[in-house]
N, C-alpha and C positions, 0 to 999 in steps of 0.2 A: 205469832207466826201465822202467815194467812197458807192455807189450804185452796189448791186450786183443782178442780175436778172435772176431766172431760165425758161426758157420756154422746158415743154415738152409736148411729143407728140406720139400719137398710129400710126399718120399715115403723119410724117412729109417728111418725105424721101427726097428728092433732094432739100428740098425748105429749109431746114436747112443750108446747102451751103449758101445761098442765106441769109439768116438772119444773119448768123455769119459774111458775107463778111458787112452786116452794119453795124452790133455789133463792128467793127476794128478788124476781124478777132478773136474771141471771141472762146472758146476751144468747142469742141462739144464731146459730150460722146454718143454712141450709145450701148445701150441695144439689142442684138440680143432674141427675144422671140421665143418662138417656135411656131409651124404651124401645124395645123389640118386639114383635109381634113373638107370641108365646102358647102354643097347641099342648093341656094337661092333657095326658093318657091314663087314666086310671083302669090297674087292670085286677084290684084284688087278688092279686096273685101269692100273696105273707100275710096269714095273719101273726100280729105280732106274740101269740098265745106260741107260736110255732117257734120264735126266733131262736133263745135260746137251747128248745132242744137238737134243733136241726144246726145249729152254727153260724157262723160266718161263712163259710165256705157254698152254704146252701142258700142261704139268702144271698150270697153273689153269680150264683147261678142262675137264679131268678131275674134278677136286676138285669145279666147277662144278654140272656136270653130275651127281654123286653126292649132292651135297647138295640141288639143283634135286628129284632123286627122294626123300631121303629125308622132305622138307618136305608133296612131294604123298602118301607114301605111310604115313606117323605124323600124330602126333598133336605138341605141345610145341615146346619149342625145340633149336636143335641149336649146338654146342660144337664148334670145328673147330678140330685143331691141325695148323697151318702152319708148317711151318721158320722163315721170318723175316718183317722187314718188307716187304720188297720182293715176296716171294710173299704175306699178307697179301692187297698191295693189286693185284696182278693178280686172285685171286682176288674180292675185291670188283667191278673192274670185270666180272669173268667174269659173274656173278652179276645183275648191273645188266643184263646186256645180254641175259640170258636172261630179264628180267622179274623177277627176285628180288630185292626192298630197295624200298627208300623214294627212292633217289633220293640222299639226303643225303651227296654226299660229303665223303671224308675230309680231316679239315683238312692233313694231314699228306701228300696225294695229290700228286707235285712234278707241276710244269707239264704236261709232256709227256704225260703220261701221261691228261688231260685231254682229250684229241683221240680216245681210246682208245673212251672211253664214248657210248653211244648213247642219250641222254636221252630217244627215244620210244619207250624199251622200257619204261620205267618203269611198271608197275601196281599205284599206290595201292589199288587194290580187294581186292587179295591182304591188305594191313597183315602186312607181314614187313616189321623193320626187321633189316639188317644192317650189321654194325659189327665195326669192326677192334679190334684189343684188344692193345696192346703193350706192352713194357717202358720204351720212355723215349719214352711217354704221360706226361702230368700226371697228377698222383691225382686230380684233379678232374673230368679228363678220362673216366681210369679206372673212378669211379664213377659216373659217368651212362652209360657202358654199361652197367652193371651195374642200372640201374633200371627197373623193367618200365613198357613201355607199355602202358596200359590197353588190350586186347581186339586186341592187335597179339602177332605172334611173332616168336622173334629168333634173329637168328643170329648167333651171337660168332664172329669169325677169330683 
């Protein structure tokens, strides 16, 4: 019975060589993606010695709050990587309740966490939509984050 095994990767680059050469020279398919110009902000704002006692809730306050600024102080849209789902969408309600998004929450938000959000913070006049962006999303789901709103800015979680 042959065994067939895909491994990929966002940021495999030279070490794929190197796996294929164990694989018995194993075929390698490279996907050229395209490239954005890309501004790190680093603001030491969590150390992670802090994460667990402080929660989730407080590290998405942070994160909030850093992205709240970088939205009023650039230009574009901004890309936020967040550990998981559940930070994800603390982070969104963070966001929501500072006045940043659309409002539109996440389909995937579990009940409770609904009492969280403060819907009269909500300001459409900003047109920032923010949106969650995860792995076991639908693709369909997937790609309609992925599609620009016309004269609106976004923020992927």
């Amino acid at each position: 019975l042959a065994a067939r095994l895909v491994i990929m990767s966002a940021t495999f680059g030279t070490l794929a060589e190197q796996v294929s050469g164990l694989l018995g020279n194993a075929r390698t398919i490279i996907s050229e993606g395209r490239c954005f110009p890309v501004q790190l902000l680093y603001t030491g704002a969590l150390r992670l010695t802090d994460w667990e006692p402080q929660g989730p809730r407080r590290f998405a306050d942070l994160v909030a709050k850093q992205v709240k600024r970088a939205m009023e102080e650039h230009e574009g849209d901004v890309l936020v990587f967040v550990p998981g789902e559940r930070e994800i969408m603390y982070v969104w309600i963070a966001l929501n309740n500072m006045g940043v998004g659309d409002g539109q929450r996440p389909k995937n938000l579990v009940p409770w966490a609904h009492r969280l959000i403060d819907d009269s913070k909500v300001d459409l006049s900003k047109k920032i939509q923010v949106s969650p962006l995860y792995g076991t999303m639908e693709t369909h789901e997937q790609d309609s984050v992925l599609k620009a709103r016309e004269g609106w800015r976004k923020v992927i979680l």
